[in-house]
N, C-alpha and C positions, 0 to 999 in steps of 0.2 A: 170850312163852310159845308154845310150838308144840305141837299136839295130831294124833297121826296118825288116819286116818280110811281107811275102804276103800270105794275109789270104782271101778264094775264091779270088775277084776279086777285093780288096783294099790292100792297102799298112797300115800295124799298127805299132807303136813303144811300143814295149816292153820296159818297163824298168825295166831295173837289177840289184839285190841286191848283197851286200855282197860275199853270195855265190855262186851267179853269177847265181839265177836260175829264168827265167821270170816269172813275178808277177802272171801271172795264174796257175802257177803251186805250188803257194805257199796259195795252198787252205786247212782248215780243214773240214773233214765230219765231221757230227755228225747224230745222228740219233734222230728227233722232233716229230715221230708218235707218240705219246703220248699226245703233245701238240697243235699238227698244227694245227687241226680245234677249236681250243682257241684263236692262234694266228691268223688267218684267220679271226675270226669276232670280235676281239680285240675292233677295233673304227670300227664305222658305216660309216665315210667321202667316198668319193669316190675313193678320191687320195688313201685310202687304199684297196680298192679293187680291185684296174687297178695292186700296185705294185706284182710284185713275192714276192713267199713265202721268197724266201733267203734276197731278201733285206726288206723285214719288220722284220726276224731275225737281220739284220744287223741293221735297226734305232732302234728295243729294246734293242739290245747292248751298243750301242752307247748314249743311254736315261741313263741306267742303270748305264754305264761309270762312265758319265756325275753326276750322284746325286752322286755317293759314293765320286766324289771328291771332288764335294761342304761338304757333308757331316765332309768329313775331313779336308777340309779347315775353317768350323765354329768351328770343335772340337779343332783346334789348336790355336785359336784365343785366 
């Protein structure tokens, strides 16, 4: 279910889960000072220096996902 909302000066659609709470609010913190400036110069590309820190968190999540389930789909073979 999607719910329009007026955020400044545009119109946005939230969309709503389950427990009915919109998708920005269904954030986790965590705390990366330890690692951030590792993650920060990870790859040299440029496209990774333009990105924020939270979504280059997010594509080595999603990298990371990604191999444990190939991992496990060759281990089941």
């Amino acid at each position: 279910m999607n719910r329009l909302i007026m955020v400044g000066n545009r119109l946005r659609s939230l969309t709503m889960t389950q427990d009915k709470k919109p998708r920005h609010l269904r954030r986790t913190q965590i705390d990366i000072s330890d690692v951030q400036s590792e993650i920060e110069t990870l790859r040299s590309d440029v496209t990774w220096r333009e990105l924020p820190l939270s979504m280059k968190c997010r594509i080595l999540i999603l990298e990371r996902l990604e191999q444990i389930r190939d991992e496990a789909t060759s281990q089941g073979k």
